[in-house]
C-alpha positions as CSV (number, residue, x, y, z in Angstrom):
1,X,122.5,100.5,145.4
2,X,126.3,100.0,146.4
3,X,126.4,96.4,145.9
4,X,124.3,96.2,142.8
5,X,127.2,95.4,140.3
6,X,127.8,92.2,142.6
7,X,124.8,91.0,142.4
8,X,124.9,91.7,138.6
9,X,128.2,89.8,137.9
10,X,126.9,86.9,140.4
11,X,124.3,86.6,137.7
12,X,125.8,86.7,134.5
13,X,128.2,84.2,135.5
14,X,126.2,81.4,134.3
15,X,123.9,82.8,131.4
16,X,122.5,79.6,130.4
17,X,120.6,79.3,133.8
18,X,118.4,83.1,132.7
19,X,115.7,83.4,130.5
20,X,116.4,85.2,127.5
21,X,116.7,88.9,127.0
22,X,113.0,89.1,125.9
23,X,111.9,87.0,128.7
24,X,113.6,89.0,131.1
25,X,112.1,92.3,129.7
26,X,108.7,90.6,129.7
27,X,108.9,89.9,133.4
28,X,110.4,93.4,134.1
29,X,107.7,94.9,132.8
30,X,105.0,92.3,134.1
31,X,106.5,92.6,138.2
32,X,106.8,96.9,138.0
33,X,104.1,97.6,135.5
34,X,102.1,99.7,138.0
35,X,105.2,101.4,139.2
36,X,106.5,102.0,135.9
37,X,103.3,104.2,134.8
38,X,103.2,105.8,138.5
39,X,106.6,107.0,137.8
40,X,106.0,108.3,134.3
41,X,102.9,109.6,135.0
42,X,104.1,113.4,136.3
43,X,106.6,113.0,132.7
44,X,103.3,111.7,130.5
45,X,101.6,115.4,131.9
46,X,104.8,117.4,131.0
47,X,105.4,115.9,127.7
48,X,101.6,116.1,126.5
49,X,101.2,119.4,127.9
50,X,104.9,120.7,126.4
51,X,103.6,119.4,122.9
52,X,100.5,121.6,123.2
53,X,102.2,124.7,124.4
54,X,104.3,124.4,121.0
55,X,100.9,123.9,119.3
56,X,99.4,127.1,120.7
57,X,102.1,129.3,120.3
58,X,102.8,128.4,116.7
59,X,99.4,129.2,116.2
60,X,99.4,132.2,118.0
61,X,102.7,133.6,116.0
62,X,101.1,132.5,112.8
63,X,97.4,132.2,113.2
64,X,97.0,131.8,109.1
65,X,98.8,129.1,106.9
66,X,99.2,125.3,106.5
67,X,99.4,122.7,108.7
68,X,100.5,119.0,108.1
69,X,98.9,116.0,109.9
70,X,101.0,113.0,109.7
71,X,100.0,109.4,111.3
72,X,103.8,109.6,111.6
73,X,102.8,111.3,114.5
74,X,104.2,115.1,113.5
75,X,101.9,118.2,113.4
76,X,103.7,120.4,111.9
77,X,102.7,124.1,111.0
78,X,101.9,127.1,110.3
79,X,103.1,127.8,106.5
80,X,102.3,130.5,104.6
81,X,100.2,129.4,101.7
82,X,102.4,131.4,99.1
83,X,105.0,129.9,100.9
84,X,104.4,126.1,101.2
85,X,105.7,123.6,99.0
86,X,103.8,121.2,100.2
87,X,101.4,119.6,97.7
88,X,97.8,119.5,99.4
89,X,96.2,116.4,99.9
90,X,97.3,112.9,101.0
91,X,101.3,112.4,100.3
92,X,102.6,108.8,101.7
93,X,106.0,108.5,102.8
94,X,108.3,106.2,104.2
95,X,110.1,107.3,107.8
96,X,112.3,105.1,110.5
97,X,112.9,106.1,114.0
98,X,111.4,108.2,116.9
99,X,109.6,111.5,117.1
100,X,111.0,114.1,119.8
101,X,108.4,113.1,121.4
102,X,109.3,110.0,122.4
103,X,112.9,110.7,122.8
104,X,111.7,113.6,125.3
105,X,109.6,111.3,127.2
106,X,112.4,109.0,126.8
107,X,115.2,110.7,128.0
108,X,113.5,112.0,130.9
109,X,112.2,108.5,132.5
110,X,115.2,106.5,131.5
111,X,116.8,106.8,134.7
112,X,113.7,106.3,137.2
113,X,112.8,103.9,135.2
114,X,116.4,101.9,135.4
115,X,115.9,102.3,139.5
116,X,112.8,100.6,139.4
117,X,114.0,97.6,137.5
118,X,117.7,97.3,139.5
119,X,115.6,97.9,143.0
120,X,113.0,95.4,142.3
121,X,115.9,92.7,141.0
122,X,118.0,93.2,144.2
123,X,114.5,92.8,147.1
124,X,114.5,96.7,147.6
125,X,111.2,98.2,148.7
126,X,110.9,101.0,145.6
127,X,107.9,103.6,145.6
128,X,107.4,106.3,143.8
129,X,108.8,108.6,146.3
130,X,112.1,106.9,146.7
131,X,112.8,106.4,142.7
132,X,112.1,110.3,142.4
133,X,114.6,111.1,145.4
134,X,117.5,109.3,144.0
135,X,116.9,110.5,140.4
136,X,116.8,113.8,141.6
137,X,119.9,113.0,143.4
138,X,121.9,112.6,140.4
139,X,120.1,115.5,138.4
140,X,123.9,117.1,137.9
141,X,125.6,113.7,135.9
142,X,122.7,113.4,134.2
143,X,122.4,116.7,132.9
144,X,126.4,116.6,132.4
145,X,126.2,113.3,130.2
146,X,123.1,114.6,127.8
147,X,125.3,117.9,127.7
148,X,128.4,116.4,126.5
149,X,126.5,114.1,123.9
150,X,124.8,117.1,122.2
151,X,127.8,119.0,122.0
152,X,129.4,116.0,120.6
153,X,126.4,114.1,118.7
154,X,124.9,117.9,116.8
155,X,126.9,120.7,118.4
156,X,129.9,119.9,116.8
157,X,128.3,119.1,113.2
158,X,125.7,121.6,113.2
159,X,129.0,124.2,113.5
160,X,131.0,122.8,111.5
161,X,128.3,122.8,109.1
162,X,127.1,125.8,109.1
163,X,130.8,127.4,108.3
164,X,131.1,124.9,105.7
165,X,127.8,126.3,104.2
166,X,128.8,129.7,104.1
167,X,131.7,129.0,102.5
168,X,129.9,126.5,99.8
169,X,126.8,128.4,99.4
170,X,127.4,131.1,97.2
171,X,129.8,128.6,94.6
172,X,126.3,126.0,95.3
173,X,124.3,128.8,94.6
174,X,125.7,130.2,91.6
175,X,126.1,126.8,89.6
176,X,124.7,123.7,90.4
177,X,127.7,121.6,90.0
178,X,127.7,118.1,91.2
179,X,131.0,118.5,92.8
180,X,129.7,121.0,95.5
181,X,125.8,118.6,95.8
182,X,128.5,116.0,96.5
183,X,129.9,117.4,99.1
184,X,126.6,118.7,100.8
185,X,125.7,114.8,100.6
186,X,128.9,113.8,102.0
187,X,129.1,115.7,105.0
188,X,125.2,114.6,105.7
189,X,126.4,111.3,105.2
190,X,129.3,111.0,107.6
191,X,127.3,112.9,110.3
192,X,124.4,110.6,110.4
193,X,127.2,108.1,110.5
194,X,129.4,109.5,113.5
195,X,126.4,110.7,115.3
196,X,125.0,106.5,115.2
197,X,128.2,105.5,116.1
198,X,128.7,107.7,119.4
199,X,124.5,107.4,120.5
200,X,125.0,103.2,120.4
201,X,128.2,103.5,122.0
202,X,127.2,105.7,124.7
203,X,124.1,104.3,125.2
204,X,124.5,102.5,128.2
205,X,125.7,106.0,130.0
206,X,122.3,105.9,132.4
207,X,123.2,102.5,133.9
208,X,126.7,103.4,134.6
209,X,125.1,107.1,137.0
210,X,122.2,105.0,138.5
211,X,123.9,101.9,139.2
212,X,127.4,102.4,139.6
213,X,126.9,106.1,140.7
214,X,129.2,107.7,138.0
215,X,130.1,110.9,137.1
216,X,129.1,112.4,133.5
217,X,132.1,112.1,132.4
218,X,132.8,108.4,133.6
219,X,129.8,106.9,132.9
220,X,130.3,107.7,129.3
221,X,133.7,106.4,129.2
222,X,132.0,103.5,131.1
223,X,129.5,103.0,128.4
224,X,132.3,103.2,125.6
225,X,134.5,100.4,128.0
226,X,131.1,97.7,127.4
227,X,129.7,99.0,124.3
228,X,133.1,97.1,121.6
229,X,133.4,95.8,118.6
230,X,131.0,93.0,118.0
231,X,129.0,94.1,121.3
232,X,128.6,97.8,118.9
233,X,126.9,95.9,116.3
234,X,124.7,93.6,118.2
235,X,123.2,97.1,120.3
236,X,123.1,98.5,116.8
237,X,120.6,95.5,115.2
238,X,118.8,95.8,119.1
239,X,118.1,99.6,118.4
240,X,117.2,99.3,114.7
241,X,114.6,96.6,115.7
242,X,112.7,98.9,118.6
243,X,112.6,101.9,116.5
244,X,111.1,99.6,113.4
245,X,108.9,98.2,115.8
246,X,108.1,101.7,117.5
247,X,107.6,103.0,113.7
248,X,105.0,100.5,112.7
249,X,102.7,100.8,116.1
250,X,102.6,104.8,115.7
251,X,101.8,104.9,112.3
252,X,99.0,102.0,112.8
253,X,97.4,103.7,116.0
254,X,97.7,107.1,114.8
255,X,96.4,106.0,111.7
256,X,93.5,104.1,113.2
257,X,93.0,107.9,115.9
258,X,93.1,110.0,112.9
259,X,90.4,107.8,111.2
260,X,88.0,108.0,114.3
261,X,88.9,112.0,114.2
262,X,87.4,112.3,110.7
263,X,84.2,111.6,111.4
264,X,84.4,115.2,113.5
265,X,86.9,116.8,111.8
266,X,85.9,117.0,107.8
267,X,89.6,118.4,106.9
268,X,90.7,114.6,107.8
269,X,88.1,112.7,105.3
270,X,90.9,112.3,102.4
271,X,93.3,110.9,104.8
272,X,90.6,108.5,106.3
273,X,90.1,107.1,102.4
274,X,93.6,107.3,102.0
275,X,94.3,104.9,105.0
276,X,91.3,102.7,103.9
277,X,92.5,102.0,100.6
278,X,94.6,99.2,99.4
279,X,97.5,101.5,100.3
280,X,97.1,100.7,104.1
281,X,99.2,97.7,104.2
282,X,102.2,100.3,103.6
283,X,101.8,101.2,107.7
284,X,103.3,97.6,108.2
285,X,106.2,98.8,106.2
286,X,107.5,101.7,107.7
287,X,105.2,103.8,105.6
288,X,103.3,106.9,106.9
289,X,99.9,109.4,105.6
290,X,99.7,113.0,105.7
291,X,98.1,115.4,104.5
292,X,98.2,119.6,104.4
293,X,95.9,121.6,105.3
294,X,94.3,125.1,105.3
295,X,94.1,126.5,108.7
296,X,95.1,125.9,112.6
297,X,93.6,122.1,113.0
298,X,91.3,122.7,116.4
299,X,93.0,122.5,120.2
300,X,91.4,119.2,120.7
301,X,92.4,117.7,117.5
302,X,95.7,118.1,118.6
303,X,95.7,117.3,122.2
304,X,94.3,114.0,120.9
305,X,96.6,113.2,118.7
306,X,100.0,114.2,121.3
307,X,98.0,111.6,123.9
308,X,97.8,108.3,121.7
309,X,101.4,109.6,120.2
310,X,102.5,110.2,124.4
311,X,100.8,107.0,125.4
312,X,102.6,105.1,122.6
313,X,105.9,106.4,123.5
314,X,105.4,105.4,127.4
315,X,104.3,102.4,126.6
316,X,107.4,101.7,124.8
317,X,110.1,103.6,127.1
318,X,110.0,100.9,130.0
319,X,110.8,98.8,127.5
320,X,113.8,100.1,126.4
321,X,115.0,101.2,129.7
322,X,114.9,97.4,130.6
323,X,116.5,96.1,127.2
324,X,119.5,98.9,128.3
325,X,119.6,97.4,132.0
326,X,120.2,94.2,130.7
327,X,122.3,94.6,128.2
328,X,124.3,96.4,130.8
329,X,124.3,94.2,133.7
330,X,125.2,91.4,130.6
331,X,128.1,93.4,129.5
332,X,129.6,94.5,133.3
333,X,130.0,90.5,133.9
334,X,131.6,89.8,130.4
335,X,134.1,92.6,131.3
336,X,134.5,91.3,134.8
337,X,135.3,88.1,133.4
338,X,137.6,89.0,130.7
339,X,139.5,91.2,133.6
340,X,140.0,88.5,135.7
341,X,141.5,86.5,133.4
């Protein structure tokens, strides 16, 4: 892996001789596809069997009380019934972006993943053995990096916020001026804002510990070195693009797995007519079914649903582990370039 970055400027040099970006992730994906699920397979079992552990001990805490089922692909639960605000019945929605389930499974094989895909570029003989050994090698940067983004990315907000909310809440609670609503909207507002800006610009913090063997701290400032200006924006419209995408397929599969699961499971009728009424074109649109029940739904219901939703989610996370890899290796030879002159 030592000489990787030469072989990566060697190739950016002259860009009109590559296939484009979709090409390349096509063939990525097409030359390691068996690798790619052997390596993901140990984090499918985690993830699926994490999301049922939550399942069984939320029931186990609260074995009475609503639960939501969402082809948005969220199970969420228990409410008390005297509790809930949650109208019962189908409620559509509109959503953009990924569930923690996906972000779980994708923060965990991003880096194996990124091995495969630079190993097989440069002729070495990857198995699954060897990807594990030198992910596991860099366990410590890794960990550092996704440290320092969450203290940065919610640590920093969710403080900040929360003394700002004790301070505002009994004024907010005691009048329901617009002034103070403002503000609440405000500080939402500029946090969704700061925390997009420093996840696009650090995005590219994986590459910079599995390829150029970084340290946490380095890689990220490596990350913010390639990830400039115009280059932000272009990441920015490359992101928003895989999450629509990612948001359409889970809501259409989980849609069509929750339709099958009716025909078992009575609680889901309404959301099976639901989905095969006129108002199923709204999937394609970012749009998303749910509906509140009474009662725990059963284990299998459940452990269904987390597989498509898991499957979904590793389907997709090859994908952007390659989209990141190249938009990496691109941006190392544009820097090496501008350097040099």
């Amino acid at each position: 892996m030592q000489n990787v970055l030469e072989n990566t400027a060697d190739a950016v040099e002259v860009p009109e001789q590559h296939p484009g970006l979709v090409s390349r992730m096509f063939r990525d994906y097409r030359n390691n596809f068996g690798l790619f699920w052997q390596v993901m397979l140990p984090l499918i079992i985690v993830n699926l069997l994490f999301n049922i552990g939550i399942f069984l001990f939320a029931k186990s805490m609260s074995p009475e009380g609503q639960w939501t089922i969402s082809t948005g692909g969220s199970i969420a639960g228990p409410i008390s019934s005297s509790e809930s605000v949650e109208p019962t019945g189908v409620v559509w929605g509109t959503r953009l972006g990924f569930s923690f389930t996906s972000i779980n499974l994708l923060w965990l094989a991003m880096c194996p993943l990124i091995f495969v895909i630079v190993g097989h570029r440069n002729g070495m003989d990857t198995t699954f053995k060897t990807v594990w050994q030198q992910t596991l090698r860099k366990t410590v940067p890794i960990l550092g990096a996704t440290f320092l983004i969450g203290i940065v990315v919610l640590g920093v907000p969710v403080i900040f916020g929360f003394f700002a909310f004790e301070f505002l809440f009994l004024e907010l609670a005691q009048s329901n001026a617009p002034p103070f609503i403002f503000v609440f909207g405000g500080m939402i507002a500029a946090w969704s804002v700061i925390s997009m800006y420093f996840v696009v610009k650090w995005s590219l913090y994986n590459q910079g510990i599995m390829i150029e063997n970084l340290s946490a701290v380095r890689a990220l400032r490596r990350s913010s070195e390639l990830v400039r200006s115009r280059t932000w924006w272009r990441l920015l419209g490359i992101y928003l693009l895989l999450s629509l995408v990612y948001t359409v397929l889970t809501s259409v599969l989980l849609g069509l797995t929750i339709a099958f699961l009716s025909f078992v499971v009575p609680e889901l009728i309404p959301l099976r007519e639901a989905l095969l009424s006129s108002r199923l074109i709204g999937l394609l649109f970012f749009g998303y079914a749910k509906i509140t029940v009474e009662g725990a739904p059963m284990l299998w219901t459940v452990a269904a649903i987390c597989s498509v939703q898991t499957l979904i989610s590793a389907a997709l996370t090859p994908i952007w582990a390659s989209l990141t890899t190249h938009l990496y290796t691109e941006q190392v030879g544009e820097h090496t370039q501008q350097v040099s002159v």
